[in-house]
VEXGU-564929 format. One record per residue (C-alpha): residue in three letters; residue number from 0; x, y, z; chain. Coordinates in steps of 0.5 Angstrom, whole numbers. Each point is the difference from the previous one (the first is absolute). Last residue first. Example, Ala and Ser with C-alpha at 12.3 -4.5 7.8 and 13.67 -1.06 7.14 Angstrom:
<rs>
- rest nr east north up kette
- ser 1 27 -2 14 A
- ala 0 -2 -7 2 A
</rs>
This chain:
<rs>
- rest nr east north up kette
- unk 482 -18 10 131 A
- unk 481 5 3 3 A
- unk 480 7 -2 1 A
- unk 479 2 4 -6 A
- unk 478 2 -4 -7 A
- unk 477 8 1 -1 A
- unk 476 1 -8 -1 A
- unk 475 -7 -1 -2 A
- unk 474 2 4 -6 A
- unk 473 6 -4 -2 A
- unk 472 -3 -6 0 A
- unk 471 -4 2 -5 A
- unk 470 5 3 -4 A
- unk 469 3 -7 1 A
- unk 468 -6 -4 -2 A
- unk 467 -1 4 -7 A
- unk 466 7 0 -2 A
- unk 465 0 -8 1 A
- unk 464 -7 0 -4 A
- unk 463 2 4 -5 A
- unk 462 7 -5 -1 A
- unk 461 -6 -5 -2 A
- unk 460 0 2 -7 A
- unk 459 7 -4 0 A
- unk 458 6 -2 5 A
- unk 457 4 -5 -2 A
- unk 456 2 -5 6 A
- unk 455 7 -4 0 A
- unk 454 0 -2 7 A
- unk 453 -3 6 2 A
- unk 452 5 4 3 A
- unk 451 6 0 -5 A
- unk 450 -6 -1 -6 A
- unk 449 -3 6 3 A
- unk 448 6 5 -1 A
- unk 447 -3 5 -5 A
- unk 446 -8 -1 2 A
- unk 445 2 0 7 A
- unk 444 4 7 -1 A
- unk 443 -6 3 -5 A
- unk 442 -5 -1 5 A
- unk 441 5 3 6 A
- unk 440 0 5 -4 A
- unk 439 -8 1 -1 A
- unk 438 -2 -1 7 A
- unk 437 5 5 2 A
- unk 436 -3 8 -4 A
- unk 435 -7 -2 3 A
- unk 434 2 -1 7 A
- unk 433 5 6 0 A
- unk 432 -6 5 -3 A
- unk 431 -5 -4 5 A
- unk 430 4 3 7 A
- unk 429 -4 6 -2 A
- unk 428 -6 -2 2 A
- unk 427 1 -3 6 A
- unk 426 -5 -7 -1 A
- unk 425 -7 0 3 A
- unk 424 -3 -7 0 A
- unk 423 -6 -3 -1 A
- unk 422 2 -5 -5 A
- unk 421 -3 -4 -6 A
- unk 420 -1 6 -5 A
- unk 419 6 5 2 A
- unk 418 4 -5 1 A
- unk 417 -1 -3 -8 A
- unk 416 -1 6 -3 A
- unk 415 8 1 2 A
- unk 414 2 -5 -1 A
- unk 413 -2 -1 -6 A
- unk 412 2 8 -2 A
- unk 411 6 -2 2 A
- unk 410 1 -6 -5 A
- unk 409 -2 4 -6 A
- unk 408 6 3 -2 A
- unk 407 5 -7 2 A
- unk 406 -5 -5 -3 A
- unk 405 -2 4 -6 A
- unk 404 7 1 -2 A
- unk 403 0 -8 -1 A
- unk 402 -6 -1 -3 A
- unk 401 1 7 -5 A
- unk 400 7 -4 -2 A
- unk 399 -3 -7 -1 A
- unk 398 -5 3 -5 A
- unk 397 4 4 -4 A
- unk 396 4 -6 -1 A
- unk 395 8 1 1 A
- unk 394 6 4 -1 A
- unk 393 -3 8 -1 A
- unk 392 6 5 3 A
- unk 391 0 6 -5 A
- unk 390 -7 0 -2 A
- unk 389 -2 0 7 A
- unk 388 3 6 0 A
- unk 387 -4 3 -6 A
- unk 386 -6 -2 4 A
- unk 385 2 3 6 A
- unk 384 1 6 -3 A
- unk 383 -7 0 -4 A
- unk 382 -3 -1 6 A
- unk 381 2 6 4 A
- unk 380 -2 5 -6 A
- unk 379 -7 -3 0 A
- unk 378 -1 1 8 A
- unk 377 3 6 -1 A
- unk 376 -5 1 -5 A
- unk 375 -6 -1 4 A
- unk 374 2 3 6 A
- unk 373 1 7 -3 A
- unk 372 -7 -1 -3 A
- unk 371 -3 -2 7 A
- unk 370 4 6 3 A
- unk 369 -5 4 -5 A
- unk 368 -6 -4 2 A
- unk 367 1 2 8 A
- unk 366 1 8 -2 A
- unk 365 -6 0 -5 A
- unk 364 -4 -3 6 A
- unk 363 3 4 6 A
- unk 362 6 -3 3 A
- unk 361 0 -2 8 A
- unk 360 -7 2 3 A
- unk 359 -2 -7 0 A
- unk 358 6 -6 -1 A
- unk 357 0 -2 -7 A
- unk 356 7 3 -2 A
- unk 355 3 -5 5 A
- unk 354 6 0 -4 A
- unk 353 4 -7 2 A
- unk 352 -8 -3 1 A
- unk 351 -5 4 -4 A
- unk 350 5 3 -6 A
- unk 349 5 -6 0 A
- unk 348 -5 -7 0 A
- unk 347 -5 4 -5 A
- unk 346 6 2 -5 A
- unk 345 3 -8 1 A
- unk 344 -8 -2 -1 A
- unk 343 0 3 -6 A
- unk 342 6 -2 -3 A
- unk 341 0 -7 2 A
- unk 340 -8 0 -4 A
- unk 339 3 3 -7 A
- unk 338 7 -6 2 A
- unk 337 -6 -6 2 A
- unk 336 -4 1 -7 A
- unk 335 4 4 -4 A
- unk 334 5 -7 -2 A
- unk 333 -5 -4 0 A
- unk 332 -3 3 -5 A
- unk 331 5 1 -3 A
- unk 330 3 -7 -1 A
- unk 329 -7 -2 -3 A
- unk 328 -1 5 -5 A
- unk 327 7 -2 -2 A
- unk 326 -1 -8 0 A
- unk 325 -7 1 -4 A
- unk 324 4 5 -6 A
- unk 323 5 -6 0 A
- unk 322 -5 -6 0 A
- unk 321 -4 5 -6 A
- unk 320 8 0 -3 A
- unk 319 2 -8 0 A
- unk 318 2 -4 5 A
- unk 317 7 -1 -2 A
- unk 316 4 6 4 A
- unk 315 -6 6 3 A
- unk 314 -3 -5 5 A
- unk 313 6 -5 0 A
- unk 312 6 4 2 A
- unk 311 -6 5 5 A
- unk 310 -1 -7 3 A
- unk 309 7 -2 0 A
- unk 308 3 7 4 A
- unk 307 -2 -2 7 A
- unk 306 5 -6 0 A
- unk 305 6 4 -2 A
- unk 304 5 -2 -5 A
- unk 303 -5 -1 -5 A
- unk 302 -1 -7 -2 A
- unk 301 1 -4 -6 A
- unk 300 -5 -1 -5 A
- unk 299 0 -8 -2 A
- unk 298 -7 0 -2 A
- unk 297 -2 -4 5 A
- unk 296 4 1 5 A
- unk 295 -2 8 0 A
- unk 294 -9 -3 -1 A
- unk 293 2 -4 7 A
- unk 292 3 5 4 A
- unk 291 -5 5 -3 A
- unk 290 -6 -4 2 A
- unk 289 3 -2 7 A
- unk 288 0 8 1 A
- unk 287 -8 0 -2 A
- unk 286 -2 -5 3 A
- unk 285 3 5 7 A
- unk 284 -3 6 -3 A
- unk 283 -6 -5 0 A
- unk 282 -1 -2 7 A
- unk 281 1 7 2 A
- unk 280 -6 2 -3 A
- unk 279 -3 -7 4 A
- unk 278 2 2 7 A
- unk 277 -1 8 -1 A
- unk 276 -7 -1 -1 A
- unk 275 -1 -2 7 A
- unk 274 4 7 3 A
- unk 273 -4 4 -4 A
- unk 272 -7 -2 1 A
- unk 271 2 0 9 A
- unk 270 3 8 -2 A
- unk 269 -6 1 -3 A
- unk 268 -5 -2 5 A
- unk 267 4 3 6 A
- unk 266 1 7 -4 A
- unk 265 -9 0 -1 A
- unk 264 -1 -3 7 A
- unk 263 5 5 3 A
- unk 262 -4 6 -4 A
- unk 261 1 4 -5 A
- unk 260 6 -2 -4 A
- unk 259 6 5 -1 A
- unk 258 3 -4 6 A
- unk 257 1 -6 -4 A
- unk 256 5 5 -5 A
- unk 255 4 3 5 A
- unk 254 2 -7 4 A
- unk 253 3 -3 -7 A
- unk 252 5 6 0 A
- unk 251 -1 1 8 A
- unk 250 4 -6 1 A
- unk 249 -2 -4 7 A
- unk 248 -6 -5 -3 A
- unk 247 3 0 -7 A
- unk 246 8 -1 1 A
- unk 245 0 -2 7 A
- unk 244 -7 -5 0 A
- unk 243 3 -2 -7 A
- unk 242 6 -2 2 A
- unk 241 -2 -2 7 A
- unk 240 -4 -6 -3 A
- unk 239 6 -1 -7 A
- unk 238 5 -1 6 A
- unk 237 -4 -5 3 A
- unk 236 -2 -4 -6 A
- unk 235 7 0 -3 A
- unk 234 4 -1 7 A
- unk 233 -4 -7 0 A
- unk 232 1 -2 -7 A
- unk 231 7 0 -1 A
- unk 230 2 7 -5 A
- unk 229 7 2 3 A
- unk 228 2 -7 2 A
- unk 227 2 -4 6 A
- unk 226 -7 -3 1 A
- unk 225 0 -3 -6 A
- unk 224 -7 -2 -1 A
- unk 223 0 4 -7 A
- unk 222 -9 0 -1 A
- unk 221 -2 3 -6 A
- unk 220 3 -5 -7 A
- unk 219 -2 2 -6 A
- unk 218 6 3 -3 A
- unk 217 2 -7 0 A
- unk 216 -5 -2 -6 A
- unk 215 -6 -5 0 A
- unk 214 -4 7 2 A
- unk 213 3 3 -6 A
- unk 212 -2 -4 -4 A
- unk 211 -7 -1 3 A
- unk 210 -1 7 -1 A
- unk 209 2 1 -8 A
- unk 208 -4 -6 -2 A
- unk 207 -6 3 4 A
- unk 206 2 7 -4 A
- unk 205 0 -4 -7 A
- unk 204 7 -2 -3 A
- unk 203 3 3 -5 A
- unk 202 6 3 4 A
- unk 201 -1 7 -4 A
- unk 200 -7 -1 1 A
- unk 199 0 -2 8 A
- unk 198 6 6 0 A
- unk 197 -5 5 -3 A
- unk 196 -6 -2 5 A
- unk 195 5 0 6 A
- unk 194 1 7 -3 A
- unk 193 -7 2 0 A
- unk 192 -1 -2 7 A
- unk 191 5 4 3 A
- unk 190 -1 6 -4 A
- unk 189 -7 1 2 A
- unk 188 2 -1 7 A
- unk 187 3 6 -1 A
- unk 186 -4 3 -3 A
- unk 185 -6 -1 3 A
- unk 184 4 3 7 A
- unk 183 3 7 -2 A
- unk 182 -7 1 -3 A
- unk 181 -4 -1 7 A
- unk 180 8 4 2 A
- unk 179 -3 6 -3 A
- unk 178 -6 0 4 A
- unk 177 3 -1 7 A
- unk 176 6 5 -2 A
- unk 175 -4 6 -2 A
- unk 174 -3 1 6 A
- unk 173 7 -2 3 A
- unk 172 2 6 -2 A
- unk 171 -3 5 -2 A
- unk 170 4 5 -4 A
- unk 169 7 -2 0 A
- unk 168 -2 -7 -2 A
- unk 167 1 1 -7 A
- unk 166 6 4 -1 A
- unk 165 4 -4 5 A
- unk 164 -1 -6 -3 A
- unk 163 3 3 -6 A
- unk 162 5 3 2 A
- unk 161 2 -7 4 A
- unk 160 1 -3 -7 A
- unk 159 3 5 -4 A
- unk 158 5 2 6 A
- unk 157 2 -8 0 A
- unk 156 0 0 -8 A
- unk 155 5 6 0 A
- unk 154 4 -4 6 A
- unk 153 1 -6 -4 A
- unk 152 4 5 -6 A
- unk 151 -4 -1 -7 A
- unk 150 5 -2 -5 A
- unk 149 -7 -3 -4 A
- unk 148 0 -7 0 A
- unk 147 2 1 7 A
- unk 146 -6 3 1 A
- unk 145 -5 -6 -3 A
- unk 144 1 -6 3 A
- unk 143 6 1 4 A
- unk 142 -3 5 4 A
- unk 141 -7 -1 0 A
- unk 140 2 -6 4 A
- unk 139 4 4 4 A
- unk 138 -5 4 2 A
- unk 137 -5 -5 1 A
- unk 136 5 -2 5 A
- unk 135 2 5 3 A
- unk 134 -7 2 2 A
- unk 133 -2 -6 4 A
- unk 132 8 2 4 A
- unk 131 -1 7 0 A
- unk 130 -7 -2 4 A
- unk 129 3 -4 5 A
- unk 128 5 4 1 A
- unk 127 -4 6 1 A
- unk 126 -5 -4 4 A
- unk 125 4 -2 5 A
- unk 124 3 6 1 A
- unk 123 -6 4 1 A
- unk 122 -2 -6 4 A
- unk 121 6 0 5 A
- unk 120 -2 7 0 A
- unk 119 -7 1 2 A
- unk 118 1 -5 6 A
- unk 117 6 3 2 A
- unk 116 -3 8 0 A
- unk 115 -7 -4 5 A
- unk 114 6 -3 5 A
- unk 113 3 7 0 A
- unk 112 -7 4 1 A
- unk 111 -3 -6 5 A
- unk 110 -3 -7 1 A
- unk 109 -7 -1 -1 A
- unk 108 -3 5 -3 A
- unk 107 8 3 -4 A
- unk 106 -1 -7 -2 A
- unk 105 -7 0 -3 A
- unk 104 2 6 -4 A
- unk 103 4 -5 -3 A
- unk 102 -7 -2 -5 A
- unk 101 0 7 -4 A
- unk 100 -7 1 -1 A
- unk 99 -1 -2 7 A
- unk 98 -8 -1 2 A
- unk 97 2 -3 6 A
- unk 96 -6 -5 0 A
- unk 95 2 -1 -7 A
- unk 94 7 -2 1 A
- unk 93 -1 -4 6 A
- unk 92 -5 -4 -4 A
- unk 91 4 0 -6 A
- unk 90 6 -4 4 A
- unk 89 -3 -5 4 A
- unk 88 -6 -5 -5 A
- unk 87 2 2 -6 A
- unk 86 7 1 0 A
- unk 85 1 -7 4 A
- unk 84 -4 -2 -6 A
- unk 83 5 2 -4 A
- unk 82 6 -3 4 A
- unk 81 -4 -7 -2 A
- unk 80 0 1 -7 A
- unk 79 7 3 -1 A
- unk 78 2 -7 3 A
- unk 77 -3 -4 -6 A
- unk 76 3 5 -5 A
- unk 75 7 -2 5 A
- unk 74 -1 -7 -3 A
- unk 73 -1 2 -6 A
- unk 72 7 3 -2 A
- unk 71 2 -7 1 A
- unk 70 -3 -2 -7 A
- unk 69 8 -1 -2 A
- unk 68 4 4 2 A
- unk 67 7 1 -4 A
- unk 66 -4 0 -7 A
- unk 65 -7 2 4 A
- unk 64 4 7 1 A
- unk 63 -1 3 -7 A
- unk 62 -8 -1 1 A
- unk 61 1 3 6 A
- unk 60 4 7 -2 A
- unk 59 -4 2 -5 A
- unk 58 -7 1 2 A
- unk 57 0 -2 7 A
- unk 56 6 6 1 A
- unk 55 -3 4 -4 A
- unk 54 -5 1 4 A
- unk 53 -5 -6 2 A
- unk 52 -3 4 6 A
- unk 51 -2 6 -4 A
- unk 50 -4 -4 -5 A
- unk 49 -3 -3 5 A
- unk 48 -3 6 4 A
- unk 47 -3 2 -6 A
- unk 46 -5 -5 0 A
- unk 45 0 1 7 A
- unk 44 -1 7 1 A
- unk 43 -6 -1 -7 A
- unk 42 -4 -5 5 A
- unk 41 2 5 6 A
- unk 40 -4 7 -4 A
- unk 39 4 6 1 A
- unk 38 -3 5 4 A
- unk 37 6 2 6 A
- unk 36 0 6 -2 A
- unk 35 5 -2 -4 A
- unk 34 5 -2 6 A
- unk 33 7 4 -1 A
- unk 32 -1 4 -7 A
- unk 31 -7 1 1 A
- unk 30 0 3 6 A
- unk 29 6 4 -2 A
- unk 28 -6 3 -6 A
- unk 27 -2 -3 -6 A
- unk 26 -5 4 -4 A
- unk 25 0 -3 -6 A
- unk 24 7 -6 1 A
- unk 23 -5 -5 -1 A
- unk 22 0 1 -8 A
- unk 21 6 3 -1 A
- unk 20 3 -6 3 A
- unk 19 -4 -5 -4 A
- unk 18 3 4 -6 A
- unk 17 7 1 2 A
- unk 16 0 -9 1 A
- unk 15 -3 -1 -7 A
- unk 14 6 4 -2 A
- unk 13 5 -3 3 A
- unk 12 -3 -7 -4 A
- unk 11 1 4 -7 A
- unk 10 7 2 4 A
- unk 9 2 -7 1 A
- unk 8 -2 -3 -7 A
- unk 7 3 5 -4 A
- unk 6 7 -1 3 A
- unk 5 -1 -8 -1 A
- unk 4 -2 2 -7 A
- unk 3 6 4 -1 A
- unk 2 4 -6 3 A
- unk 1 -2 -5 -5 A
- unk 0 -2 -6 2 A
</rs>
């Protein structure tokens, strides 16, 4: 496929975007931005909602990692469901009675001014990182595809990506996210099942045929019982069940747009449908990895260096141009579905929590807007630099990498959640800074020389749960006598 129909592809589909923005942008004032006036219906939520879960990272990156893991990527899904539905049950009651439009203002209740700040900055810098990482990957997709082509520099192609991002969400927000992702999730899902159709047809075989290939193949296997390696079942399941309670449940990003719901019913019904959706789309990314493997072994096709790279190779390579014009419209709207949202939520996280610009009597309206603004392209300008540094230092699977960050950003916002949730206690609040600052060292140093003192144990997703426990641990250690 030719890059210029690429190029061409992209802004068609950019285009579509700006007209939704233009759309649900009249009007559109701070409380647009942060909560949608809290109007949208859930059942269009959740269809979004899926989308933005999947990412980039679903779309590219698990596909290409079934040829070193096999289905064992299942196991954490069937973990995400269970985490979930302690969402549900726990985390948006609380967030609903406290009617929070940022959900860390639960700890400045709870807890106090510093342990509030720490909150809201371990998941600034959770999702910084986790957002360059989502958009990088598109990003460099784009990159060697199309720009390359062209002698265009990497960072002109990060400055357009994000330029544009920026541009229509910088009205209203959220407002526009919980529509535009409806669009963001059909065609993504669009593009994977219309792929496998193309590799079933270019195999000639049937899509039956197709599936009890690769279900008779090794990419199929689920459960590694190993209990030394880094994917053994257990630790999967596990991790996958904090990971999604950490990664939704404590993560204003995902958090932001159930709240735009009406009502707790509302919120809890479509976060319930979305969780129980997630099993079955995953389920086909994952055929859809096997596919790939299986239809580059057949035709002799040697693989790209890096794993994330074999379906856009294949897409945009040999299945022809109506299969590369649906790869495209697939990667983008992968792409804009968790990086439109990050940006949004990181402004929201920044102006109420770190600026407090939504404290009465602080800022006029016009004044709260034009600091919103500023936010907003910080944010953007902040993203694109890590992004261009991660360019720099990228080795593995984008996947593993995001994993393995996650378990040292989002650990203390674990425990932290988790003492204030299951314990009475009071702690000394600005004691939390130090708590907060050495659960993660000390993860990292148990990760680095775990098989010295574990008999040969490798740490995996699980690492969150240790980072978790250990600021846990710490908190009870500067609680207040009294209850």
């Amino acid at each position: 496929m030719q890059p210029e129909y690429i190029f061409l592809t992209f802004m068609v589909y950019t285009l579509l975007l700006f007209a939704v923005s233009f759309i649900t942008s009249r009007k559109a004032d701070n409380e647009s931005f942060f909560t949608g006036n809290r109007v949208s219906p859930w059942y269009v939520v959740a269809y979004g909602m899926i989308g933005a879960s999947l990412s980039g990272v679903t779309f590219i990156s698990v596909p290409g990692a079934v040829g070193k893991d096999s289905f064992s990527y299942l196991v954490m899904v069937l973990g995400y469901f269970i985490g979930y539905l302690v969402i549900i049950k726990i985390l948006l009651p609380l967030y609903y009675r406290l009617n929070v439009i940022s959900i860390y203002s639960y700890f400045r209740n709870r807890f106090g001014f510093y342990t509030y700040k720490s909150g809201a900055s371990y998941f600034l810098l959770s999702r910084i990182i986790g957002a360059s990482f989502r958009m990088y990957l598109i990003i460099s997709v784009l990159q060697a595809f199309v720009f390359d082509s062209w002698h265009i520099p990497f960072w002109v192609t990060v400055a357009l990506f994000i330029g544009l991002i920026m541009l229509y969400t910088f009205k209203a927000g959220i407002k526009t996210i919980v529509w535009t992702d409806t669009l963001q999730t059909t065609f993504m899902l669009a593009s994977v099942f219309l792929t496998l159709w193309f590799i079933s047809d270019h195999l000639n075989l049937g899509m039956s045929e197709l599936f009890h290939k690769i279900s008779e193949s090794d990419y199929s296997k689920v459960f590694i019982t190993d209990w030394h390696h880094p994917r053994f079942f257990v630790k999967q399941f596990v991790a996958g069940m904090f990971m999604s309670i950490v990664m939704t449940g404590m993560d204003q990003d995902m958090m932001q747009k159930n709240l735009t719901c009406r009502t707790l019913k509302d919120s809890q019904k479509n976060m319930f449908w979305m969780s129980f959706s997630l099993i079955p789309i995953n389920l086909i990314f994952l055929l859809l990895g096997a596919a790939l493997y299986i239809y580059a072994a057949s035709t002799g096709m040697t693989l790209p260096e890096k794993s994330d790279h074999l379906f856009p190779a294949v897409a945009l390579g040999s299945l022809g141009p109506v299969a590369g014009v649906t790869f495209i419209i697939g990667l983008v709207a992968a792409a804009y579905s968790s990086a439109d949202s990050a940006l949004t939520a990181l402004t929201t996280s920044f102006s109420i929590d770190i600026l407090g610009i939504d404290k009465e009597g602080r800022y006029t309206k016009e004044k709260q807007v034009r600091i919103r603004k500023i936010v907003h392209f910080a944010v953007a300008f902040t993203l694109f630099l890590v992004i261009i540094l991660f360019n720099a230092i990228s080795r593995e699977s984008v996947i593993n990498e995001l994993f393995k960050i996650a378990g040292y950003t989002y650990g203390p916002l674990l425990g932290l959640f988790a003492f204030g949730l299951f314990t009475k206690y009071k702690i000394y609040d600005k004691g939390v800074v130090a708590v907060v600052i050495a659960a993660p060292v000390i993860s990292y140093l148990l990760n680095i020389y775990s098989k010295q003192l574990f008999n040969n144990y490798v740490f995996g997703f699980e690492l969150l749960i240790i980072n978790g426990l250990l600021t846990f641990a710490g908190l009870f250690l500067i609680r207040r006598k009294t209850i």
